[in-house]
N, C-alpha and C positions, 0 to 999 in steps of 0.2 A: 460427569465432568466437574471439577471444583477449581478454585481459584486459586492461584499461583498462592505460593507460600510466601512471606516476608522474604525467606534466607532464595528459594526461584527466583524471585522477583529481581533482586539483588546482586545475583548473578546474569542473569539474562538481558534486563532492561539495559543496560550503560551499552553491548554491543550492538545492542537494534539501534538505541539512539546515538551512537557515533556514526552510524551508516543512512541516518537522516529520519528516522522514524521518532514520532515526537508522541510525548504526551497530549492524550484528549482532552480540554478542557471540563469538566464538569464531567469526566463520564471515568469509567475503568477500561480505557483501551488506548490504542497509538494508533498512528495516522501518517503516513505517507504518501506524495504526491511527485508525481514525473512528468515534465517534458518531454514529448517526442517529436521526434521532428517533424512529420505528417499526420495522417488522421490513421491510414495504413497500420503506421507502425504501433502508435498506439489501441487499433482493435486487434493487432497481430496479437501486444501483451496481452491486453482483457481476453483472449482467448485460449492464450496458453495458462493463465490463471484458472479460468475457467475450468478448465482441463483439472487442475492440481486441485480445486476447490469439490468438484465431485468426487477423486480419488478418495481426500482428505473427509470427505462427507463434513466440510466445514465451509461456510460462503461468507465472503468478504461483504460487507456495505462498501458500494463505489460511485462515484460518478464520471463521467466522458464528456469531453466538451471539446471537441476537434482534436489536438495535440497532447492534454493535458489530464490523466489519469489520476483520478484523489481516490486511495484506498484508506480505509477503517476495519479493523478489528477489534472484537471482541467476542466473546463467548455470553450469548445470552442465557443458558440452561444454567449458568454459575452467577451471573451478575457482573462477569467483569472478565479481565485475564486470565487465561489459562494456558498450559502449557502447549497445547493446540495453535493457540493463535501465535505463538514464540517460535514452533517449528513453522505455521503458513508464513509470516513474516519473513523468514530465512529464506525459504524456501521460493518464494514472491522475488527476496531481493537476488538469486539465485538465474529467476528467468527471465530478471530487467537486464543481465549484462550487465556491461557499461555503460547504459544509458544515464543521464545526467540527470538526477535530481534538482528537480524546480520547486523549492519552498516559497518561492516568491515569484509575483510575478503573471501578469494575464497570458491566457491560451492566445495566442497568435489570431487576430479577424484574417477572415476574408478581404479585408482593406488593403491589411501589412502584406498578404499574400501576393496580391494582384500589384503592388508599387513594387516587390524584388523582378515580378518577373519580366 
């Protein structure tokens, strides 16, 4: 695997990042993160990813915090982006739906839970 080309990069990057996937500070990847309404819906996603990350024999860095899904790519064998990680990106934001992207903003406590209900 190698790294996106200048002229890849160039064309790929602007539509990942209109659809919320940002630049990683300090590293060669992007990074997107969702809101989901319950904890359900968000290990429902991590699971259908899941799915598409063994297919793809390519695995995301992610963490889970009740509601709130924060995915990272990158292609470690290259040092950075690869054309891999631009079709998992796609692909990822493919089996979010409609779900709302939350770049901002704490997971939901147990607190805020218990005072709607």
């Amino acid at each position: 695997m190698t790294a996106l080309t200048p002229e890849a990069r160039t064309n790929a990057l602007p539509g990942l990042l209109a659809t919320g996937w940002q630049a990683t500070e300090g590293r060669d990847a992007i990074r997107k993160v969702w809101r989901f309404d319950d904890f359900a819906a968000a290990w429902g996603f991590m699971s259908r990813v899941a799915l598409l990350a063994e297919r793809m024999d390519h695995h995301p860095e992610w963490t889970n915090r009740y509601n709130i899904v924060d995915v990272t790519l990158t292609t470690h064998d290259c040092g950075g982006l690869s054309e891999l990680d631009i079709a998992m990106a796609r692909q990822i934001d493919r089996l979010a739906g409609s779900t709302p992207v939350a770049n901002a903003g704490a997971p939901t406590t147990c607190e805020e839970r218990a005072a709607r209900r």
